[in-house]
C-alpha positions in Angstrom: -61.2 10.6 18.7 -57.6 11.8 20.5 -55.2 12.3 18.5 -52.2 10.1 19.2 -49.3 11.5 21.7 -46.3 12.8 19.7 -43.1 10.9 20.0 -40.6 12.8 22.2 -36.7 11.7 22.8 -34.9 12.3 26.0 -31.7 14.2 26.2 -30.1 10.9 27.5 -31.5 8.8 24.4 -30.4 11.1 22.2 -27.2 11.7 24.0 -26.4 7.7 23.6 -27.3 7.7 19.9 -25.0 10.3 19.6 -22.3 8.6 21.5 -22.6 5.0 19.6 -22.6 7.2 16.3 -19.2 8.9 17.6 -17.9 4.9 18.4 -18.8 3.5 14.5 -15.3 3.6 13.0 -15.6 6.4 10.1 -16.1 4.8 6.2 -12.6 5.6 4.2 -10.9 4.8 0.7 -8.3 2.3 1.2 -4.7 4.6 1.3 -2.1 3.3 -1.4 0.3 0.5 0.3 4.0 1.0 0.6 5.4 0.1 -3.0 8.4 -1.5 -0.8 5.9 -4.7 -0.2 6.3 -5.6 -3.6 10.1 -6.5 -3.2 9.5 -7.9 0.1 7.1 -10.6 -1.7 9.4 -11.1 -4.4 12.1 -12.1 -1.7 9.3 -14.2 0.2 8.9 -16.3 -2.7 12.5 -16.2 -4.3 13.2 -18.4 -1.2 10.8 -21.2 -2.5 11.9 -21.0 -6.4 15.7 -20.6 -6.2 16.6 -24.1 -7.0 14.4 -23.7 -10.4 16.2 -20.1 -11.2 19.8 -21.6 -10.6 17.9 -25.0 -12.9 17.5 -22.6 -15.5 20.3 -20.3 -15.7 22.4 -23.8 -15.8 21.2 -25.2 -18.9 20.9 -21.6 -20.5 24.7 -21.7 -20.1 25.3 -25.1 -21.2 25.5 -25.5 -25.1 24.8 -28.3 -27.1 22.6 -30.7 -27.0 22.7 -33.8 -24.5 22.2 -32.3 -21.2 18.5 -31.8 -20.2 17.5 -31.0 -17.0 17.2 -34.3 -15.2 21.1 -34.8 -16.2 21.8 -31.2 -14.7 19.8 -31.8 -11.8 21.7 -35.2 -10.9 25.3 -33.5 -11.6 24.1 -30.9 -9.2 23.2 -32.9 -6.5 26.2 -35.1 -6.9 28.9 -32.5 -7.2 27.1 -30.4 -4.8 24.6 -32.0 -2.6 21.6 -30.5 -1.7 23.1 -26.8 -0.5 24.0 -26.7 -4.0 20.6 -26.1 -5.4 20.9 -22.6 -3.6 24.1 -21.5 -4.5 23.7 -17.7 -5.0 20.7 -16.9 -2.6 22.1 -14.3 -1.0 22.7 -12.5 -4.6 18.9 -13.5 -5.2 17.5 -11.9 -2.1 19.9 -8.8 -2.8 18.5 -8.8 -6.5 15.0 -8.8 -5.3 15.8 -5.8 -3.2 16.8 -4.0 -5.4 15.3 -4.7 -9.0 11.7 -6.0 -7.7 11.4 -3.5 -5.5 12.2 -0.5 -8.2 10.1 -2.0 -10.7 7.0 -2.3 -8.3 7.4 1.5 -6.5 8.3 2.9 -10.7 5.1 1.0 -11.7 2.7 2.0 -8.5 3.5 5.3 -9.8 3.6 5.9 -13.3 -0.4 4.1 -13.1 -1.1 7.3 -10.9 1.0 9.5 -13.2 -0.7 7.8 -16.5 -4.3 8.0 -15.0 -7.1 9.6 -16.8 -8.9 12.4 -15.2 -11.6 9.6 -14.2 -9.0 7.8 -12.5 -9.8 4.9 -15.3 -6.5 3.1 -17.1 -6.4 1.7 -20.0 -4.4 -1.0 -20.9 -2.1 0.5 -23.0 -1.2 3.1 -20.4 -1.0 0.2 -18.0 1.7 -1.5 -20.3 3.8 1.9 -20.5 3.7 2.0 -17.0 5.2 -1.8 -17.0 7.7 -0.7 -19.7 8.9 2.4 -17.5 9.2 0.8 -14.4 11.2 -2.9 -15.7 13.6 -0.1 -17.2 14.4 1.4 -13.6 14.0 -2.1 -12.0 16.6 -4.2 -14.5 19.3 -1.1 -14.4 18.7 -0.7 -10.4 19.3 -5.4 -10.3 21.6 -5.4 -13.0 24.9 -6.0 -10.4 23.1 -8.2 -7.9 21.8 -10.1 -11.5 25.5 -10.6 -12.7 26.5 -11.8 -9.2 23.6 -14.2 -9.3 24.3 -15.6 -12.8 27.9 -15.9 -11.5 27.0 -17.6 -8.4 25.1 -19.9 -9.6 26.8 -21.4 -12.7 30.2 -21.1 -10.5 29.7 -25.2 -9.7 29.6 -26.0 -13.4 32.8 -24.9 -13.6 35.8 -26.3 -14.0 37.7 -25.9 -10.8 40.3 -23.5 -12.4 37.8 -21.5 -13.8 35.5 -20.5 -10.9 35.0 -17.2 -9.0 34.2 -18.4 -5.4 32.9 -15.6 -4.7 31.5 -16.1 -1.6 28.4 -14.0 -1.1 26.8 -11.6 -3.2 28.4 -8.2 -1.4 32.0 -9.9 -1.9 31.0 -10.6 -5.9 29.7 -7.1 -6.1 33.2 -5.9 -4.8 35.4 -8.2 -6.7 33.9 -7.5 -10.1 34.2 -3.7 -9.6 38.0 -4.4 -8.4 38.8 -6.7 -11.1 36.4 -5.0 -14.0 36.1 -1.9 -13.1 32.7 0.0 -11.9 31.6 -1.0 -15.8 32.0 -4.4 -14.9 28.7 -4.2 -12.5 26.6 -3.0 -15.7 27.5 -5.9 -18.1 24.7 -6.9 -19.7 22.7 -4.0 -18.6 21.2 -3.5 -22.4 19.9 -7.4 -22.5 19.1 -7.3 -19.1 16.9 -3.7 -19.3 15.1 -5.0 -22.1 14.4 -8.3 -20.7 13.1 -6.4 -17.4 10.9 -3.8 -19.8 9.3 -7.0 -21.3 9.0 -9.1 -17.9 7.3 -6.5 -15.8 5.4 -4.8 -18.9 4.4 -8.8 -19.7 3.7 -9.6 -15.6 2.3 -6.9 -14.2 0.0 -5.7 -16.5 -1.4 -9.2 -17.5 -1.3 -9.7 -14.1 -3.8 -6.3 -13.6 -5.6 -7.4 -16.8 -6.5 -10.7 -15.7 -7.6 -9.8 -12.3 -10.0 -7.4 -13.2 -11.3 -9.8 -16.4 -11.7 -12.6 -13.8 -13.5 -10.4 -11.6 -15.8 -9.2 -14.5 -17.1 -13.5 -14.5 -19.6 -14.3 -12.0 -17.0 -17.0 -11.1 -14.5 -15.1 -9.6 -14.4 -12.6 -6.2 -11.5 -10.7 -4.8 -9.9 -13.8 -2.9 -7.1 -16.5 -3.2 -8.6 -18.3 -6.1 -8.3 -15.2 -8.4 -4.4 -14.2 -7.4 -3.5 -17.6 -8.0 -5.7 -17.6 -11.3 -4.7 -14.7 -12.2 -0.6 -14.7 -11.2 -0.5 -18.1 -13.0 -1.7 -16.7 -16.3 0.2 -14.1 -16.0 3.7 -15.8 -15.7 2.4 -18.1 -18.6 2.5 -14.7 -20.7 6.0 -13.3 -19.1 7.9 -16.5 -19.5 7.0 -16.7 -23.4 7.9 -13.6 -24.3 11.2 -12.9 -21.8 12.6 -16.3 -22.8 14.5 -15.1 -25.6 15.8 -12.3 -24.1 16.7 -14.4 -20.8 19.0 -17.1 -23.1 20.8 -13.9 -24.3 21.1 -11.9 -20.8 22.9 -15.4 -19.0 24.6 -15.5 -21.6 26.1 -12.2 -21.6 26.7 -12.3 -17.9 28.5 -15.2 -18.2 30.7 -14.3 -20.6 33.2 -12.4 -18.5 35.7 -10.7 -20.5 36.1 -14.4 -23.2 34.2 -11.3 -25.8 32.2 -13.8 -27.5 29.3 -11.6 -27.6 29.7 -7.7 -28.5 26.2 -6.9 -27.6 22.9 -8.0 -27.4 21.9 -8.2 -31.1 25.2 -10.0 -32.1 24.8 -12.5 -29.2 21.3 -13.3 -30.5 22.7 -13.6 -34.0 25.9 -15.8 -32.5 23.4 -18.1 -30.7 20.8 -18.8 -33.3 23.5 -19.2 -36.4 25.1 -21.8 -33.8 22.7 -23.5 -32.2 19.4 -22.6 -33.9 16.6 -20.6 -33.1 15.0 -23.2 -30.0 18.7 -22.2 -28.1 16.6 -18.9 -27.4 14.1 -21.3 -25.5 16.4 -23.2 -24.1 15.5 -23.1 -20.4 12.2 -22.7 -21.2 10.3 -25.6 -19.0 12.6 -24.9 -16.0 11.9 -20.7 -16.4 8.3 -21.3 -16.6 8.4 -23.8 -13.6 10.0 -21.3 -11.7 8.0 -18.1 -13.1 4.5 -19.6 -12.6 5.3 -20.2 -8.7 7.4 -17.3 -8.2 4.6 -15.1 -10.2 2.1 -16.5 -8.1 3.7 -16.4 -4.4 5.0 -13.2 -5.3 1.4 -11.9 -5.9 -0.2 -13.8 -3.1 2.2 -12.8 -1.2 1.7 -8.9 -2.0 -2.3 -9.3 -1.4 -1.6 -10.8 2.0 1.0 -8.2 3.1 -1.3 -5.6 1.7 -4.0 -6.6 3.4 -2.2 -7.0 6.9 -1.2 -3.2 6.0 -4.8 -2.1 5.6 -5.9 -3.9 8.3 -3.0 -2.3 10.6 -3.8 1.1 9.2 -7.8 0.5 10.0 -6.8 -0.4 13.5 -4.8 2.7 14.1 -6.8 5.8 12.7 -9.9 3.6 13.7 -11.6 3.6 10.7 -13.3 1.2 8.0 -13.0 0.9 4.2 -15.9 1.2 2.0 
């Protein structure tokens, strides 16, 4: 019996195997996305929730009872019409631009500073690094936030008593004229601490929920898990920022009267006066406006990182594992 030919390959065959070999785009790890998408899908979705934001900082600022938020919404759109439900969106978009996009490049990398040797993260590193980076992003939004809160309660007003400013780089120069450079900080305290909780709150229940929703056979990494997972987490962040939201407005808004000294006698003022609920006043409207504006801003981050790894793939010809 012969013993069966042995298999030989051509130097062309091997030559082409080679070649197609060379052609395969080369397995990578997906490269860390510019931190500065994280503002530019905060200002993609501010666009959609202004009219909620100015909503709430409206009846934060009105006290008393006997105005809810149908009655604000109809003195709005009568004194105003409908441009008036985005007065201040040019101090919004500058806010975003400065404070969302501080707090999501502080957090992106305090999580690689923070990082076990692994490269696990725990939780409560997770919320430090939320903690550390809503300090840098409320100082770095704190005069675009006073310009806002201005802005938008301008119309409630009584005619003698508003600013007109009439944009957000004209407020930012008028207060520092007429205040002083300390004038653009007002606030700051009430407004840092707010931002610690609200980005410690969002972001890292934001993480925590993605990866928990991913752990179900349920979810995979797609739409229906940002939204999911966005909307719980602005459920979270609008519960425990409210208090400190009431107090911030109010603050803002008080321009030189000196009702409040400070943040701890302004949330003793407020609840002696009106009772503790006054520090969830606004609630509904804020968590209107945080569930959507958590969500977009997420979806929006996944799509424009995505559309920046599949650039990046393109270019250096290459695929993620």
């Amino acid at each position: 019996m012969s013993e069966p030919a042995p298999i030989t390959t051509t130097p062309a065959a091997t030559t082409a195997s080679q070649q197609q070999q060379q052609q395969q785009p080369a397995l990578s790890k997906k490269p860390a996305a510019p931190s500065s998408l994280g503002g530019f899908a905060a200002c993609a979705a501010n666009f959609f929730t202004h009219p909620l934001d100015l909503l709430k900082v409206r009846l934060q600022t009105t006290k008393g009872a006997g105005h809810s938020a149908s009655h604000v919404i109809r003195t709005i759109y009568t004194t105003e019409g409908v441009l008036g439900f985005y007065n201040g969106i040019s101090a919004a978009v500058l806010r975003q631009m400065t404070y969302s996009m501080a707090r999501f490049a502080t957090y992106d990398t305090m999580k690689q500073q923070l990082a076990l040797p692994d490269g696990s993260l725990p939780f409560y590193r997770t919320a430090i690094a939320g903690v550390i980076a809503g300090a840098v992003g409320g100082v770095c939004g704190t005069p675009a936030d006073i310009v806002l809160v201005r802005l938008q309660n301008d119309g409630a007003l009584p005619l003698a008593e508003r600013r007109n400013y009439r944009n957000a780089f004209d407020g930012l120069f008028r207060i520092a004229r007429e205040d002083g450079p300390q004038g653009l900080f007002k606030g700051v305290v009430p407004n840092v601490s707010r931002a610690m909780l609200m980005t410690g709150a969002q972001l890292c229940s934001y993480d925590g929920f993605k990866e928990l929703l991913l752990s179900t056979p349920y979810f995979d990494d797609g739409m229906p898990l940002h939204f999911s997972a966005s909307f719980l987490a602005g459920f979270v962040a609008t519960t425990i920022t409210s208090p400190f939201d009431v107090v911030k407005t109010r603050v803002m808004n008080d321009a030189g009267k000196g009702v409040y000294r400070n943040l701890a006698h302004a949330m003793v003022v407020i609840t002696r006066e009106e009772g503790v609920g006054a520090l969830y006043k606004g609630w509904t409207p804020a968590f209107v406006r945080m569930a959507p504006q958590t969500i977009l801003t997420f979806i929006f981050l996944e799509q424009f990182r995505n559309m920046y790894w599949d650039a990046y793939a393109k270019k250096h010809n290459v695929r993620f594992a």
